[in-house]
MDTraj code that builds the backbone (N, CA, C; nanometers):
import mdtraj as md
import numpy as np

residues = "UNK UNK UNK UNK UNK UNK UNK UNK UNK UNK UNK UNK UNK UNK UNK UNK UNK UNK UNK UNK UNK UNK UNK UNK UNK UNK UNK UNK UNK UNK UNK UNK UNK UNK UNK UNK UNK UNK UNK UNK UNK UNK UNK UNK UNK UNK UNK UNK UNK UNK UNK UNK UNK UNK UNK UNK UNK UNK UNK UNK UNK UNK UNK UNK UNK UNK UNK UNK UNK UNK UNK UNK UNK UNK UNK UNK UNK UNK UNK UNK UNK UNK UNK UNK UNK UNK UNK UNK UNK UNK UNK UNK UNK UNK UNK UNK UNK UNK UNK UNK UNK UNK UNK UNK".split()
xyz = np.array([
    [2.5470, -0.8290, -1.6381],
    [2.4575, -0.7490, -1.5565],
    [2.4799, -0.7834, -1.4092],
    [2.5182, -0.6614, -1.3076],
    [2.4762, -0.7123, -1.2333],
    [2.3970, -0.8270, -1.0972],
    [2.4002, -0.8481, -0.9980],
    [2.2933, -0.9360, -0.9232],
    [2.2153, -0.8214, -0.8794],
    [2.0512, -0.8295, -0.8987],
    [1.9355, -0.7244, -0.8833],
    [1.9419, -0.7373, -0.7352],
    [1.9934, -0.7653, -0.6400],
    [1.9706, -0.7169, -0.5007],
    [2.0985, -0.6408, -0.5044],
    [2.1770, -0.6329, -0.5534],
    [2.2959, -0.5255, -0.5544],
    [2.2656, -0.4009, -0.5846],
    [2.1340, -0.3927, -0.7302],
    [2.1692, -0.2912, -0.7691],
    [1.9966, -0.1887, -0.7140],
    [1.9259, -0.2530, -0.6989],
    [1.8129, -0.1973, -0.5767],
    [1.8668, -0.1963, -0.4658],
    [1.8889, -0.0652, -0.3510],
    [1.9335, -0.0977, -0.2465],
    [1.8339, -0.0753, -0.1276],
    [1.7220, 0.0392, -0.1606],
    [1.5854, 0.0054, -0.0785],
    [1.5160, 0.0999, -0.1575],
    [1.3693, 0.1051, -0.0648],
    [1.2572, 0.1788, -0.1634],
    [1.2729, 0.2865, -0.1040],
    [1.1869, 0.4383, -0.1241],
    [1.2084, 0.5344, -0.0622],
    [1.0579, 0.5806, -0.0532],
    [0.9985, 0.5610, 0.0896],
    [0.8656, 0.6034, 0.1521],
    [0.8519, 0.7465, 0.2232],
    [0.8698, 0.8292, 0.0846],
    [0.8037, 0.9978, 0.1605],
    [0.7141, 1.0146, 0.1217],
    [0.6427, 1.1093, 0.1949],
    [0.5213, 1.1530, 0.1332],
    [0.5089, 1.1624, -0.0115],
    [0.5726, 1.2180, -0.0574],
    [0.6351, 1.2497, -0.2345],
    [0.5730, 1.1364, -0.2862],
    [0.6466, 1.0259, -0.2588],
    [0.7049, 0.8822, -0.2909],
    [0.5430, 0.8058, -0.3335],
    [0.4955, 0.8149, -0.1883],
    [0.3591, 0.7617, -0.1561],
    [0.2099, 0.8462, -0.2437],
    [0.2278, 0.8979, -0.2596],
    [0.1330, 1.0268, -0.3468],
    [0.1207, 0.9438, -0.5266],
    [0.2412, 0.9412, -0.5723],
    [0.2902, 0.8838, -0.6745],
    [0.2299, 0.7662, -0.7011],
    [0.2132, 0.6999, -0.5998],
    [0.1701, 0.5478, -0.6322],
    [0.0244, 0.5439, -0.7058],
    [-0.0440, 0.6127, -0.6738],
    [-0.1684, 0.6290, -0.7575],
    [-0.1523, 0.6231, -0.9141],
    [-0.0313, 0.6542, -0.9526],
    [-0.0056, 0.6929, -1.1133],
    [0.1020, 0.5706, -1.1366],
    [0.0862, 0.4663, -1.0300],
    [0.1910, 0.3554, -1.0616],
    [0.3153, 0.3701, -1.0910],
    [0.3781, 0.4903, -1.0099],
    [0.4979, 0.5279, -0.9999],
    [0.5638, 0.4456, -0.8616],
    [0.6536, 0.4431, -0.8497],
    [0.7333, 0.3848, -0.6909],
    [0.9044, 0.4298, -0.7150],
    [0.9413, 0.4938, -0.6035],
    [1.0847, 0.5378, -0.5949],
    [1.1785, 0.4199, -0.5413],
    [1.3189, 0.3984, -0.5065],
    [1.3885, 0.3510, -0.4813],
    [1.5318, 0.3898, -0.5020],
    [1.6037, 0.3865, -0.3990],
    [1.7552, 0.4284, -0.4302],
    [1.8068, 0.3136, -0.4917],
    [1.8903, 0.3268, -0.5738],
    [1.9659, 0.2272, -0.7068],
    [2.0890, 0.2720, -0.6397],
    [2.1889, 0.1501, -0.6876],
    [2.3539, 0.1998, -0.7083],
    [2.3718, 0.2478, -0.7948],
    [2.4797, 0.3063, -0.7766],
    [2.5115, 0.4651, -0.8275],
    [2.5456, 0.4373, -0.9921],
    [2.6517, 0.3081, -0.9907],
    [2.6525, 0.2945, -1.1225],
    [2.5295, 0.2203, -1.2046],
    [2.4451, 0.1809, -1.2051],
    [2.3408, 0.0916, -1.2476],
    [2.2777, 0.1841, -1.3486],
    [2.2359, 0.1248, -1.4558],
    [2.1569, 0.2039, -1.5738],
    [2.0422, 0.1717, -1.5728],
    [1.9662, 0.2628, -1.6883],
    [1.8211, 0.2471, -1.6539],
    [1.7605, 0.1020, -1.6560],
    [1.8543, 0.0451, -1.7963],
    [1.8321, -0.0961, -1.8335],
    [1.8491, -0.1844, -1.6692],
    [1.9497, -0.2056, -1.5946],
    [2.0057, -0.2467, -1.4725],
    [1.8674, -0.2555, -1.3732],
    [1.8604, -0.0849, -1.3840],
    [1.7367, -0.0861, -1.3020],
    [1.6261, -0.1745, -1.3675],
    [1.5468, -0.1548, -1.4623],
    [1.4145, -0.2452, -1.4976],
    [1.4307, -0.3872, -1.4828],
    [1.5534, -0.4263, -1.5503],
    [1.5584, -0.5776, -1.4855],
    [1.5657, -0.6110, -1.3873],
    [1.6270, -0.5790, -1.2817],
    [1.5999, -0.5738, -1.1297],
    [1.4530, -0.5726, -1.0675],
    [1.4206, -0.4555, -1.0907],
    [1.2658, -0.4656, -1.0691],
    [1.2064, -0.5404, -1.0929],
    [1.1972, -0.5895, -1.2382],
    [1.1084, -0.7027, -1.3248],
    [1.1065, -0.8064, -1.2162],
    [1.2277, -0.8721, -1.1666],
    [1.2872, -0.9564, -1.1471],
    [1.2558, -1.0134, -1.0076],
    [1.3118, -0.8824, -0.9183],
    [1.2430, -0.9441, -0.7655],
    [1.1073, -0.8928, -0.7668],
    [0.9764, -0.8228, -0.8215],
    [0.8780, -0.7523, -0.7827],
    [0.8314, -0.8446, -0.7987],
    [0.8327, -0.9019, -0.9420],
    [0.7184, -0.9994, -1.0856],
    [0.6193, -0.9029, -1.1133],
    [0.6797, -0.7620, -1.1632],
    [0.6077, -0.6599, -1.2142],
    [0.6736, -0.6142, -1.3568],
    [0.5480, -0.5450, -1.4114],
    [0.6172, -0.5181, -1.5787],
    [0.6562, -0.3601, -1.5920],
    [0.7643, -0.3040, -1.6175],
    [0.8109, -0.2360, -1.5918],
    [0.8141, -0.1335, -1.7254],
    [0.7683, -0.0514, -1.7557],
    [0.7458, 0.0191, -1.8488],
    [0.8033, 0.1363, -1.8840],
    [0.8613, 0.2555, -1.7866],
    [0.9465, 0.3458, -1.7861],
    [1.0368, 0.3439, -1.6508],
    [1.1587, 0.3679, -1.6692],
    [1.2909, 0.3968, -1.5458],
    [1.3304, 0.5802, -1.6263],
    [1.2982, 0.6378, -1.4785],
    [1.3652, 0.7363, -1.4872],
    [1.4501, 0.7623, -1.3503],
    [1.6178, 0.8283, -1.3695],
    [1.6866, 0.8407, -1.3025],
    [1.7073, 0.9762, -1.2471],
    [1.7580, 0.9939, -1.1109],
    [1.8074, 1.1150, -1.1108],
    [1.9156, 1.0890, -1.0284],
    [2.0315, 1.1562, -0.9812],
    [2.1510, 1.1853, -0.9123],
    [2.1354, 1.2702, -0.8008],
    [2.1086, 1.2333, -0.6548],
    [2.0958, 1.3485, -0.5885],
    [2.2255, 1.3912, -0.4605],
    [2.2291, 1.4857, -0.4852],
    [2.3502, 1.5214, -0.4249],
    [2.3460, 1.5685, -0.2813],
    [2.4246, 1.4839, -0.1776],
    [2.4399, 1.4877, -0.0376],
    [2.4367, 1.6323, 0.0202],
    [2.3568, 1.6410, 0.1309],
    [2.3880, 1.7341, 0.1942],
    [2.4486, 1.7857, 0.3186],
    [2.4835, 1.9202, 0.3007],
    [2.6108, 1.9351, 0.4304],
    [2.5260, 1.9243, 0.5648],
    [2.5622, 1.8720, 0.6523],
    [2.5237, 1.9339, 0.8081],
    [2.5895, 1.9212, 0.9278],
    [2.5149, 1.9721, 0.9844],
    [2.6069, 2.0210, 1.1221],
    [2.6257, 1.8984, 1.2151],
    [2.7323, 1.8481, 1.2631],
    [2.7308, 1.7499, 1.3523],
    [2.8012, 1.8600, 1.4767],
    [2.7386, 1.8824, 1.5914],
    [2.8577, 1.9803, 1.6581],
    [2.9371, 1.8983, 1.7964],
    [2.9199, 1.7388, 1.7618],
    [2.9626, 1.6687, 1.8780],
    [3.1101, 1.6626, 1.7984],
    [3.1359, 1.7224, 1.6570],
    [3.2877, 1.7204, 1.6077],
    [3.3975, 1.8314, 1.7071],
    [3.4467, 1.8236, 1.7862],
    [3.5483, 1.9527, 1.7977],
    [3.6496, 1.9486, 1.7067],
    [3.6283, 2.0320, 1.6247],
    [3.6870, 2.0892, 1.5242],
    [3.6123, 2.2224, 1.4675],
    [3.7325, 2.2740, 1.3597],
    [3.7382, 2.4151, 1.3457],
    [3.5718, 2.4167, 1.2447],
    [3.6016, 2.3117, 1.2006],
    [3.4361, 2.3066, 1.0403],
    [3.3540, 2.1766, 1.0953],
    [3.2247, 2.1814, 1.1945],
    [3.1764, 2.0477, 1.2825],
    [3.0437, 2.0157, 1.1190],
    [3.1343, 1.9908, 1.0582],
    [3.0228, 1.9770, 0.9055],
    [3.0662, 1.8675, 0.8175],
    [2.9393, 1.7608, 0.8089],
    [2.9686, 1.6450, 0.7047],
    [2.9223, 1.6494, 0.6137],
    [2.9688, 1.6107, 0.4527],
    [2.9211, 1.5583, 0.3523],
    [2.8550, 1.4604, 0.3763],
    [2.7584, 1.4341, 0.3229],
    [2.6461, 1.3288, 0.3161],
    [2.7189, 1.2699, 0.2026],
    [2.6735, 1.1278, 0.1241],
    [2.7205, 1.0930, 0.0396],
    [2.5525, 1.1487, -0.1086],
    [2.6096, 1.1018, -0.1973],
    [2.5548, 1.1238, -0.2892],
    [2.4842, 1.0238, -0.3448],
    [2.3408, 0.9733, -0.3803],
    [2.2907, 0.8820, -0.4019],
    [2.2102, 0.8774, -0.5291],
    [2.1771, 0.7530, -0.5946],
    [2.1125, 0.8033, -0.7581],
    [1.9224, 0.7339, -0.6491],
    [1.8962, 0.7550, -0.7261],
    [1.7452, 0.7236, -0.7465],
    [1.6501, 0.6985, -0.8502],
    [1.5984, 0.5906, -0.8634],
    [1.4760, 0.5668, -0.9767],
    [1.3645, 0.5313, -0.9468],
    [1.2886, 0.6521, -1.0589],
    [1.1701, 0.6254, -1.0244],
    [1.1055, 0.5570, -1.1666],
    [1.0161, 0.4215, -1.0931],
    [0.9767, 0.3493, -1.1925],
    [0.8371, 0.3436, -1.2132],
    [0.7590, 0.3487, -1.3412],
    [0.6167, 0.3215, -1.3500],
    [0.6063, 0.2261, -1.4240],
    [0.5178, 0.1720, -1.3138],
    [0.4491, -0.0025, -1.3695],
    [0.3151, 0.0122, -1.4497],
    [0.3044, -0.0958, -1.5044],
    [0.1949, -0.1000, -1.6286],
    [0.1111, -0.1181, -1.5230],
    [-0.0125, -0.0177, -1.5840],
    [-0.1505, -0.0125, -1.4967],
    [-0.2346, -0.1920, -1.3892],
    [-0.2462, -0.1327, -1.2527],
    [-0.2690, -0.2613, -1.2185],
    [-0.1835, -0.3384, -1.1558],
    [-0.0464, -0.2922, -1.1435],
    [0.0501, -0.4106, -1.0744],
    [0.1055, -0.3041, -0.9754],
    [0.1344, -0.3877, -0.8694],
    [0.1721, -0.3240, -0.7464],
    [0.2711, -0.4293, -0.6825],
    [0.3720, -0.3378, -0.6093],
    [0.4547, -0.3401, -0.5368],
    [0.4621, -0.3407, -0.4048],
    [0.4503, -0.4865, -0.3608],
    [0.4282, -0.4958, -0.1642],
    [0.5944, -0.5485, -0.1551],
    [0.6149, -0.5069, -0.0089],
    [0.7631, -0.5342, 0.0403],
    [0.7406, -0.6177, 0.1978],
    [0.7838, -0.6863, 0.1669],
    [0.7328, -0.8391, 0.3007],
    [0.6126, -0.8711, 0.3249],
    [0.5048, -0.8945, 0.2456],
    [0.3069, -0.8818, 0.2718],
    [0.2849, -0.7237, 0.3373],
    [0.3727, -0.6568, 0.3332],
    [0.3117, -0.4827, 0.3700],
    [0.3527, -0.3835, 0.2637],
    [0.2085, -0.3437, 0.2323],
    [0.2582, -0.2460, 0.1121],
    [0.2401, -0.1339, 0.1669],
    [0.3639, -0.0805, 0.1587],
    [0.4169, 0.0717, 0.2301],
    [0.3898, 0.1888, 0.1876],
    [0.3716, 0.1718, 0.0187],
    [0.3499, 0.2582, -0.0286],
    [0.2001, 0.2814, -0.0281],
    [0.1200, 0.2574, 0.0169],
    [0.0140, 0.2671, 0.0038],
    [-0.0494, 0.3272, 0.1558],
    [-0.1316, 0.4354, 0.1533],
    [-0.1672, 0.4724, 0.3343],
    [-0.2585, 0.4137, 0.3533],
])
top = md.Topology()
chain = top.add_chain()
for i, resn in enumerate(residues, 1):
    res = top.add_residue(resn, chain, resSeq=i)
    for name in ("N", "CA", "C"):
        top.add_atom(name, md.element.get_by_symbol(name[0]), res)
traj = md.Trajectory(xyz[None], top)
C-alpha cells in the first residue's frame, strides 16, 4: 500500500463540499491511481476517524483560454483529477491544523 500522505493530496472546500458535512460526508482529491481501499486507509490513518463508505469519481480537466499564449489555439488542458468522497461514522469530524474548514 501506498504512504497515506501520497495518496490524499488535499481536501476540497466548495460550497458543495461544505454543505455535505452535515451528513458526515468530506471531499478530497486522491491520486489518480489509489483505490477505494487506498483511500479509507489513508483517511483512517492521518484523521483517527472511522471510515465507513469511499466513493470515487474521475473528473476530467477543463479547456481554457490562456491568451498571454501567442499561438494559433491560446488553450490548455487542465489535468485530470480523481476525487473521494468519504462518510464518517456519525459524530467524528475532520479538522485540518486546529481549523475545521469544513465547517462555516
Amino acid at each position: 500500500m501506498p504512504e497515506s500522505r501520497r495518496v490524499v493530496i488535499r481536501p476540497v472546500v466548495t460550497e458543495k463540499s461544505v454543505t455535505h458535512t452535515a451528513e458526515s460526508q468530506y471531499a478530497f482529491d486522491v491520486d489518480a491511481r489509489a483505490t477505494k481501499r487506498h483511500v479509507k486507509a489513508a483517511i483512517e490513518e492521518i484523521f483517527k476517524v472511522k471510515v465507513l463508505r469511499v466513493n470515487t469519481v474521475t473528473v476530467h480537466g477543463k479547456r481554457k483560454r490562456d491568451m498571454r499564449r501567442r499561438t494559433m489555439k491560446p488553450t490548455i488542458q487542465q489535468p485530470d483529477r480523481k476525487k473521494a468522497i468519504v462518510t464518517l461514522r456519525q459524530g467524528d469530524k475532520i479538522e485540518l491544523g486546529g481549523v475545521n474548514y469544513f465547517e462555516s
